[in-house]
N, CA, C and O of each residue as an XYZ file, in Angstrom:
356
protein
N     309.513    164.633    144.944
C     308.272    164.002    144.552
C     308.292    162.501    144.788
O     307.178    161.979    144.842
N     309.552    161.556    144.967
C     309.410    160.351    145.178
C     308.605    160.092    146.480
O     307.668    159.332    146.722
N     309.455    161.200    147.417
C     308.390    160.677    148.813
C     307.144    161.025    148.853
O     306.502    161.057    149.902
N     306.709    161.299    147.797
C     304.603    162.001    147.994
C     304.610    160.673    147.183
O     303.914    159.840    147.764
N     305.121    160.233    146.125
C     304.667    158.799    146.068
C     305.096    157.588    146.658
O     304.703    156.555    146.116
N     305.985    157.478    147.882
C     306.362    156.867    147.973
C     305.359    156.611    149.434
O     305.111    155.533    149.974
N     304.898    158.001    149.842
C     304.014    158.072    151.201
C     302.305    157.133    150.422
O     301.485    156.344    150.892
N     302.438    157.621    149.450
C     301.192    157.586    148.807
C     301.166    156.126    148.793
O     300.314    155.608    149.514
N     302.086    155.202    147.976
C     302.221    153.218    148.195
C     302.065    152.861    149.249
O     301.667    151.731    149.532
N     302.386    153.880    150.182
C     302.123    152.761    151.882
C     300.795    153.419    152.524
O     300.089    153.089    153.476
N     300.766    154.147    151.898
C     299.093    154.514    152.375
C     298.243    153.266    152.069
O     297.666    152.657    152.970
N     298.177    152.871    150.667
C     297.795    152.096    149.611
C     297.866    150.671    150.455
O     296.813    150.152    150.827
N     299.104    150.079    150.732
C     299.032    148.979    151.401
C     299.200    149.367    152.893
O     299.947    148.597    153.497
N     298.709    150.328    153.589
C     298.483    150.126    154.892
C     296.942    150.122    154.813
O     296.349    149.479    155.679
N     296.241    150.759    153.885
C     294.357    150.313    153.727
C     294.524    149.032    153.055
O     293.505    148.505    153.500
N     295.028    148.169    152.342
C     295.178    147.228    151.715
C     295.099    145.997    153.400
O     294.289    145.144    153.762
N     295.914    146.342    153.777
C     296.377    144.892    155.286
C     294.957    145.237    156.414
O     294.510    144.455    157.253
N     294.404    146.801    156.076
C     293.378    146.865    156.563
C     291.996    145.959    155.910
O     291.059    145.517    156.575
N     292.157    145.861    154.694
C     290.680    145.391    154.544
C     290.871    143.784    154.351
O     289.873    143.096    154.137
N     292.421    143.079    154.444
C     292.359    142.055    154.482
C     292.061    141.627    156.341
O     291.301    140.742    156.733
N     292.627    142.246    156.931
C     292.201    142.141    158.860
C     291.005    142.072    158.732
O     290.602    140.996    159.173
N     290.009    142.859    158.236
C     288.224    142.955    158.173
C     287.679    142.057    157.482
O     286.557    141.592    157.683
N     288.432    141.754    156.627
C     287.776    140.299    155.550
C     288.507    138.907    156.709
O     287.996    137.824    156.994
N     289.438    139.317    157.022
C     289.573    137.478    157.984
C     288.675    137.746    159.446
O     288.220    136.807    160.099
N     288.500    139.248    159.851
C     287.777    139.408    160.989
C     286.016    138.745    160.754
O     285.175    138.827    161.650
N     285.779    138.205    159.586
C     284.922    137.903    159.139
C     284.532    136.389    159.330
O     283.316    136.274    159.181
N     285.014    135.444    159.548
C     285.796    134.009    159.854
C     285.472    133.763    161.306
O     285.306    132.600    161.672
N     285.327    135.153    162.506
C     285.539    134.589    163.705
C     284.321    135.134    164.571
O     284.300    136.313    164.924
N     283.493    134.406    164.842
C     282.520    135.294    165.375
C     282.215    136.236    166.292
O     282.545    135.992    167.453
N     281.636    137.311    166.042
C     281.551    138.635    167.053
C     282.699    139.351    166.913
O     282.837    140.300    167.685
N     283.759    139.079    165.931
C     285.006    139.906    166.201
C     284.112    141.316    165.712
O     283.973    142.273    166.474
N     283.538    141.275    164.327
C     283.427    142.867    164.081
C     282.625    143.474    164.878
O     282.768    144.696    164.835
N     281.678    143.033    165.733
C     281.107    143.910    166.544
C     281.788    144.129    167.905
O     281.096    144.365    168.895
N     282.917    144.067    167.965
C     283.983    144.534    168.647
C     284.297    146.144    168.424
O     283.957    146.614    167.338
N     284.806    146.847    169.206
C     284.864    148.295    169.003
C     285.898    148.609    167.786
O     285.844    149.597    167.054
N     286.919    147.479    167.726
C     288.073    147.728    166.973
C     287.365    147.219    165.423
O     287.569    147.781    164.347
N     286.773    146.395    165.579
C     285.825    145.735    164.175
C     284.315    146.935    163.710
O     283.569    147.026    162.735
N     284.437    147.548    164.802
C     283.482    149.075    163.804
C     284.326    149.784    163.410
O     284.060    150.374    162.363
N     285.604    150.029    164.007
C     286.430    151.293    163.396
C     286.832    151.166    162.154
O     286.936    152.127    161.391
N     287.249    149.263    161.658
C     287.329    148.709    160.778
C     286.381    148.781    159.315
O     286.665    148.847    158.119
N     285.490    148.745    159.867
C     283.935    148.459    159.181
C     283.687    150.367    158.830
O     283.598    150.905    157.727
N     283.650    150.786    159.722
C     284.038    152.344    159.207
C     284.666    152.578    157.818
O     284.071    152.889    156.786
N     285.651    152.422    157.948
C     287.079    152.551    157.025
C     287.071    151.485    155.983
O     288.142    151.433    155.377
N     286.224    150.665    155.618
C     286.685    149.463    154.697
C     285.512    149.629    154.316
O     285.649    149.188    153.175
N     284.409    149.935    154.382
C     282.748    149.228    153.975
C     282.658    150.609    152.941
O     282.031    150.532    151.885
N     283.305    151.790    153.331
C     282.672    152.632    151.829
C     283.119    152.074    150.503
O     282.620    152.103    149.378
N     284.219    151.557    151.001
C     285.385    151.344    149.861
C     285.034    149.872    149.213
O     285.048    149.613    148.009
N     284.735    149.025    150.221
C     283.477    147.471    149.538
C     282.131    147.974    148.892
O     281.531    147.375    148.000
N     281.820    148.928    149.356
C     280.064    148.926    148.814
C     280.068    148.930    147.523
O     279.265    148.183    146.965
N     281.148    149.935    146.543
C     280.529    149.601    145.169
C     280.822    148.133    144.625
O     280.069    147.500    143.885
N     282.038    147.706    145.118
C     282.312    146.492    144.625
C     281.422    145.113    145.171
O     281.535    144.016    144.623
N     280.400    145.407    146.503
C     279.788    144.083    146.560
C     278.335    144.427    145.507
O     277.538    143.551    145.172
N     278.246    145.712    145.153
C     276.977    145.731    144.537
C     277.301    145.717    142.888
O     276.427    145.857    142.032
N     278.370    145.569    142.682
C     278.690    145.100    141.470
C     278.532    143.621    140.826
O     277.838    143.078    139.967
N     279.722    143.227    141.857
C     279.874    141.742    141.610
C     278.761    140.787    143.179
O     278.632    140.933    144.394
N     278.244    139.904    142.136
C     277.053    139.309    143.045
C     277.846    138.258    144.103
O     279.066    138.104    144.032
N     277.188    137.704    144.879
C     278.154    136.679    145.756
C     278.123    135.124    145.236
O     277.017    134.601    145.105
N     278.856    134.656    145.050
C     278.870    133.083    144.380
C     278.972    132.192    145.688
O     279.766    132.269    146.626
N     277.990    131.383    145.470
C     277.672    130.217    146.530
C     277.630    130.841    148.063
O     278.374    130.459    148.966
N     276.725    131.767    148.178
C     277.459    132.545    149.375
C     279.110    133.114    149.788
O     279.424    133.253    150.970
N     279.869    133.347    148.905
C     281.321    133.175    148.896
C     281.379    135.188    148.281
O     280.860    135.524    147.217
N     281.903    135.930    148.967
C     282.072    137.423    148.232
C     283.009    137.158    148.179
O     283.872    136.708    148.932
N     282.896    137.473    147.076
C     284.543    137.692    146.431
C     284.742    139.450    145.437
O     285.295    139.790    144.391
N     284.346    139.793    145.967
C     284.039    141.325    145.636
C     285.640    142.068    146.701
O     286.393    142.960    146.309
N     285.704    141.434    147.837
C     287.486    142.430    148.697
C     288.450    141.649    148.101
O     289.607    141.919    148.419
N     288.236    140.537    147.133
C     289.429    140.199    146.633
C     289.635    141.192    145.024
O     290.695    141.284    144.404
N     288.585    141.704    144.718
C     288.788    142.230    143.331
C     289.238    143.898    144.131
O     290.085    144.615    143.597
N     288.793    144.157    144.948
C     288.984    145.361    145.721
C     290.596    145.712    145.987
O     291.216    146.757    145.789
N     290.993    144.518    146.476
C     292.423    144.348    147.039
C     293.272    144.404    145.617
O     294.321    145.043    145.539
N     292.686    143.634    144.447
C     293.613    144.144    143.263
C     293.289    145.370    142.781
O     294.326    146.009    142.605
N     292.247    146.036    142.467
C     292.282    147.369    142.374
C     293.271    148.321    143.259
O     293.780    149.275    142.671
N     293.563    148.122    144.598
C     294.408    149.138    145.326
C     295.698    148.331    144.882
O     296.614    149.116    144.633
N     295.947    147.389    144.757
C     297.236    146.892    144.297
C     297.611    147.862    142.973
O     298.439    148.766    142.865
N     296.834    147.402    142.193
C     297.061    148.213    140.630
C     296.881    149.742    141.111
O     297.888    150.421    140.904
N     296.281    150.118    141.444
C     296.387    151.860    142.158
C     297.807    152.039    142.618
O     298.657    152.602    141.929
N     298.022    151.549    143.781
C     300.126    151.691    144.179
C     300.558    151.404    142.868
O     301.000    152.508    142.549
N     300.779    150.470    141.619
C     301.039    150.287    140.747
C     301.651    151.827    139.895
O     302.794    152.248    139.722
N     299.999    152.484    139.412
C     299.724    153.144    138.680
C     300.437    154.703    139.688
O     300.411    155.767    139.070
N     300.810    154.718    140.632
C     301.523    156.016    141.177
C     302.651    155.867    140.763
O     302.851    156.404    139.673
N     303.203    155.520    141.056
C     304.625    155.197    140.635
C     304.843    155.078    139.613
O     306.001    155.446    139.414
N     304.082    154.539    138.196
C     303.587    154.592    136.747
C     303.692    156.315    136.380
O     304.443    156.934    135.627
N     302.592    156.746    137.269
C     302.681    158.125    137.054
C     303.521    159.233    137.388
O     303.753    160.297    136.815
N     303.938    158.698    138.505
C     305.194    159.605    138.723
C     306.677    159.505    137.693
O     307.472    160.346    137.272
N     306.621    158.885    137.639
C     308.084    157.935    136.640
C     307.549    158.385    135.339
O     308.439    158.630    134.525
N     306.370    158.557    134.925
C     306.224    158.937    133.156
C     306.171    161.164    133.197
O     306.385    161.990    132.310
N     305.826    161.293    134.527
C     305.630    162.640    134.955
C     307.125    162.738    134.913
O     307.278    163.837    135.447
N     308.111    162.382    134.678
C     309.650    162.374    135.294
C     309.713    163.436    137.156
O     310.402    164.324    137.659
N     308.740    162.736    137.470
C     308.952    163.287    139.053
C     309.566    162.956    139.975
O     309.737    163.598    141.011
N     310.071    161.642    139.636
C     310.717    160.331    141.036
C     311.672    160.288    140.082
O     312.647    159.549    140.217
């Protein structure tokens, strides 16, 4: 069971380095309408939508993929939490 959580943390931070690439792909113009910046936008925008319609944007500034990015942080967190209180790992 360690390696189903251990596959499960790098899942976690391999979408994690993904939605920080899409949040700096944001900085440079025309990158996301690049083919590689839809596949991006695919894969990252379900997972932003509740959080930009939560939290509003300050000064034009979202800060909604930074609260996103600690949620999947605390998610890898909480596997390993759970596995370890499950005595599975």
């Amino acid at each position: 069971m360690a390696v189903v959580a251990a596959f499960l943390v790098k899942l976690i931070e391999i979408y994690s380095w993904a939605l920080i690439i899409y949040i700096l792909m944001s900085w440079v113009p025309n990158v996301r309408e690049s083919r590689f910046g839809q596949i991006l936008a695919n894969i990252c925008e379900p997972y932003l939508e509740p959080f930009r319609k939560i939290i509003p944007p300050v000064a034009m500034i979202d800060f909604s993929p930074i609260v996103a990015i600690f949620v999947l942080r605390f998610a890898s967190t909480g596997v390993y939490a759970l596995f370890n209180m499950l005595n599975l790992i």
